[in-house]
C-alpha positions, -999 to +999 in steps of 0.1 A: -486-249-028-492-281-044-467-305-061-478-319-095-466-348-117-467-343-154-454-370-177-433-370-209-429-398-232-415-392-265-426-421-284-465-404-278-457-365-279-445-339-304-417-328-276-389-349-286-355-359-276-344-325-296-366-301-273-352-319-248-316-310-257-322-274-267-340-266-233-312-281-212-288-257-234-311-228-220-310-242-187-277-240-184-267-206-199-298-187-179-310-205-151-344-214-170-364-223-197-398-214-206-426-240-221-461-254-227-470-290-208-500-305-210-522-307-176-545-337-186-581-334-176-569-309-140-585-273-141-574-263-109-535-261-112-529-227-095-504-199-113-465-210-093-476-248-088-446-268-084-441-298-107-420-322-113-410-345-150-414-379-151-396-401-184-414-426-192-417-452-219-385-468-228-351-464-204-337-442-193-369-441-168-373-417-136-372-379-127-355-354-154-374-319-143-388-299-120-399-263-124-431-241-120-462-235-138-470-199-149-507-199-163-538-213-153-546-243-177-560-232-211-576-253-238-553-260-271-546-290-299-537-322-287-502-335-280-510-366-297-506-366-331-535-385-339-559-372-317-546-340-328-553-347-364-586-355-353-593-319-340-593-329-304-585-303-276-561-307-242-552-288-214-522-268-212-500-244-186-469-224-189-443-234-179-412-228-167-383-254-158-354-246-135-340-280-141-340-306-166-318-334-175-315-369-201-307-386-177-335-391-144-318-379-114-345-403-095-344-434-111-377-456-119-362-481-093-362-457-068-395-446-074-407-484-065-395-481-033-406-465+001-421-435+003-424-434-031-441-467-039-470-454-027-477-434-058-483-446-093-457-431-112-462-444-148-496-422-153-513-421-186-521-380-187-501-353-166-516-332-139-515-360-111-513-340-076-486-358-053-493-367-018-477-340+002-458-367+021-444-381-012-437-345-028-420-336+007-396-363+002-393-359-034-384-327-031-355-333-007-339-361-028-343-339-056-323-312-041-296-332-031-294-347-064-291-309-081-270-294-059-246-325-065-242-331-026-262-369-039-252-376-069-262-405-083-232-414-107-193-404-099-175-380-128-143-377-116-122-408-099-100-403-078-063-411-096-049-435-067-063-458-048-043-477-024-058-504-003-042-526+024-045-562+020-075-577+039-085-539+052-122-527+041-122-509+011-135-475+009-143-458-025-132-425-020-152-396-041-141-357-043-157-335-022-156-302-049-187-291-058-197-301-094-229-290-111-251-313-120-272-295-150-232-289-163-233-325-168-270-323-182-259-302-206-228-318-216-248-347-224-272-329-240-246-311-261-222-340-270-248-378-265-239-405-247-209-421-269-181-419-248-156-392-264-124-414-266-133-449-277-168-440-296-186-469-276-223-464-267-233-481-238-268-494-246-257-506-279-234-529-259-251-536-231-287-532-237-314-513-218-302-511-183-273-488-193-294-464-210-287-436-205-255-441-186-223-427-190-193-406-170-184-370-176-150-361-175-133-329-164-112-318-190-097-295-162-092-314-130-117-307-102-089-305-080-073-274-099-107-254-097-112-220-079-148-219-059-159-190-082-153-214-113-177-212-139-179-250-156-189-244-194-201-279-209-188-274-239-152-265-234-148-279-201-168-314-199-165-344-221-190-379-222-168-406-215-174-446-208-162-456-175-134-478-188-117-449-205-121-425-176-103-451-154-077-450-179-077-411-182-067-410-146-042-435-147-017-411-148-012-369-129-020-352-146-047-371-158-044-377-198-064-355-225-091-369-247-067-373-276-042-390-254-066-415-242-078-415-283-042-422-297-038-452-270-064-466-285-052-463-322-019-478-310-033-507-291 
């Protein structure tokens, strides 16, 4: 079956930021969420085609979805405002999304290099097939990425690190599985301002950290059965990477309010 592109920017579509969020909560609590995507101009897009989301317009940039198509394309009102005002038609399948995410698990950078960079990823209309080379390889960096066994940004630190002088330093990450739409969803539930010291990092840093941020572990990786059941609400929090250092400055790590009260002192 063929892989397809379809693009999202919100600054041109009625799906905004807050479809975003409520589909990621869906995502999360079933396994899936269902949808409408424009196909540009393409009318053969067979029923189970897989697809991928590309972000586009302003950062965070890259990959945020993946799913499968459920309808041949049908004719309905434009996703641009104006055009739709206008009384112009589009494409459009069902959809149905087994993973989304704010934040693009494939970054735009990546996407410029080999094998990618031999496709044209910011398109002007969905519905661009993928060379099956490119999808192949996609496809396989996209299941590491959500499966968490490549994750592109560490949530929990590890709480010592001792280094001998002059020796090469290793970084040393957990090896317990985490779930990466948990983290989509705590995102998506709670923003990007870091839960402890309030800071968001674009406003501080500009456009390359949109987007960015840690998620903490209320309850330590380390203290987790294998049939634990993350909830993003309870269990998760969005915090800057300076705090979480800090939060695992001590066993057992500090609580959000800790960390908060430090703060207040200081």
């Amino acid at each position: 079956m063929a892989t397809f592109l379809f693009a999202w920017n919100a600054k041109k579509t009625e799906w905004k930021e807050a479809n975003l969020t409520s589909q990621i909560l869906k995502i999360a609590a079933s396994g899936s969420a269902h949808d409408s995507w424009s196909c540009g101009n393409r009318k053969d897009l067979a029923i189970g085609s897989r697809f991928f989301i590309i972000r586009l317009g302003l950062e965070p940039r890259g990959v945020v979805g993946s799913g499968s198509t459920n309808s041949e394309p049908e004719s309905g009102p434009h996703w641009e405002t104006k055009r739709k005002r206008q009384g112009q038609k589009a494409l459009y399948v069902d959809i149905e999304f087994d993973f989304l995410s704010k934040e693009p698990l494939i970054t735009w950078e990546e996407l410029q290099k080999p094998p990618y960079s031999s496709v044209t990823w910011g398109i002007q209309a969905s519905g661009v097939m993928l060379p099956e080379p490119v999808a192949d390889a996609l496809e396989k960096l996209w299941g590491r990425r959500t499966t968490g066994s490549d994750p592109i940004l560490p949530d929990e630190l590890p709480s010592i690190l001792t280094y001998l002088e002059g020796a090469q330093k290793t970084v040393i990450v957990n090896a317990y599985e985490r779930n990466p739409q948990a983290r989509a969803a705590c995102v998506a539930h709670f923003g990007l301002r870091c839960a402890v010291c309030d800071i968001l990092l674009a406003e501080r840093y500009g456009p390359l950290a949109a987007g960015f941020i840690h998620v903490h572990h209320i309850k330590p990786l380390s203290k987790v059965t294998p049939e634990y059941r993350v909830n993003p609400k309870k269990d998760l929090r969005p915090v800057c990477p300076n705090c979480h250092a800090v939060i695992h400055r001590r066993l057992p790590p500090l609580s959000i309010e800790e960390a908060r009260r430090l703060i207040r002192r200081a």
